[in-house]
N, C-alpha and C positions, 0 to 999 in steps of 0.2 A: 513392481517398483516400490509400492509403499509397504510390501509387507519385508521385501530387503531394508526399507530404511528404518523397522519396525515401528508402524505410524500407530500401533495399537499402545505404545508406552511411552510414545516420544512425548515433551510436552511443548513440540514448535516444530512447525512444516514451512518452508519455503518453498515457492513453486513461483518459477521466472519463467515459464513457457512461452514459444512467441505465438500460438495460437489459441484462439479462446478456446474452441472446442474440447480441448485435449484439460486446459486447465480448469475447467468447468470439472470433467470426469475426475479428477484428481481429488479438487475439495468436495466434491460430493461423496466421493468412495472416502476418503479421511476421513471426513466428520462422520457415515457412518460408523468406521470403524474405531472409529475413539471420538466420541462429542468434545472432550476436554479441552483436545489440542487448538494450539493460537496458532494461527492461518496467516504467513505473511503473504503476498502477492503481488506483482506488476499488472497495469494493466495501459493500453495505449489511448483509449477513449472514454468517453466521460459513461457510455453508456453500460461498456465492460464494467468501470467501476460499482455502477446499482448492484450488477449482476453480483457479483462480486460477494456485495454487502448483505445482499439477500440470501446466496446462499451461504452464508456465516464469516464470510475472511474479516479476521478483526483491521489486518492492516492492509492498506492497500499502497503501493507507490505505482507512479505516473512518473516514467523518466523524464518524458519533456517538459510535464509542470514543473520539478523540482529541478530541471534544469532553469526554465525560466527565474526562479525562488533566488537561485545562484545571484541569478543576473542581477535579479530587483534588490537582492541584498548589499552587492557592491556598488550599484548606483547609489544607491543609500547611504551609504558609509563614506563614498567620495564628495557625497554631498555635506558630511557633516553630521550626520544622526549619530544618536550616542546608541551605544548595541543593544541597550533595554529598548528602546523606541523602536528601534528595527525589529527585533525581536517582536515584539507587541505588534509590527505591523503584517510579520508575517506569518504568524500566527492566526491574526484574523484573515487572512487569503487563503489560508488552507483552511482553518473553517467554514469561509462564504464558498469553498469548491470542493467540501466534502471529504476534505485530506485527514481532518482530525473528528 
């Protein structure tokens, strides 16, 4: 699969797998075969994500946290926050949970 999508020139791999096992082997045979490439990635648990980080994926998404994100952001906006504020607050939520 990765030398079909040829991961030795590409310079970005997306890998949405639904099992860790399988997306583990993927970014590990990637970054072998080309260090350069930027690794985006899903994962469903906070623990997937280390994993993740350790072995190189620069991005990681968490559907149900950035679903959550969705939520806290229109709570937010029907309250009245003006979108830098929101902005600013959600920015620090994905920092204190490792999103950025």
């Amino acid at each position: 699969m990765l030398d079909y999508a040829q991961c030795e020139t590409a310079s970005t791999l997306i890998s949405a797998l639904p099992e860790s096992f399988s997306q583990e082997m993927i970014v590990l045979n990637a970054k072998k075969l080309n260090p350069k490439i930027i690794i985006f990635t899903r994962v469903h648990q906070e623990i997937q994500q280390r994993r993740m980080k350790d072995l190189g994926v620069e991005v990681i998404v968490q559907p149900e946290f950035e679903a959550s994100l969705s939520i806290v952001r229109r709570v937010m906006y029907r309250k009245g926050l003006d979108k830098e504020e929101i902005a600013r607050r959600i920015k620090r939520l994905k920092i204190e949970h490792g999103m950025i």
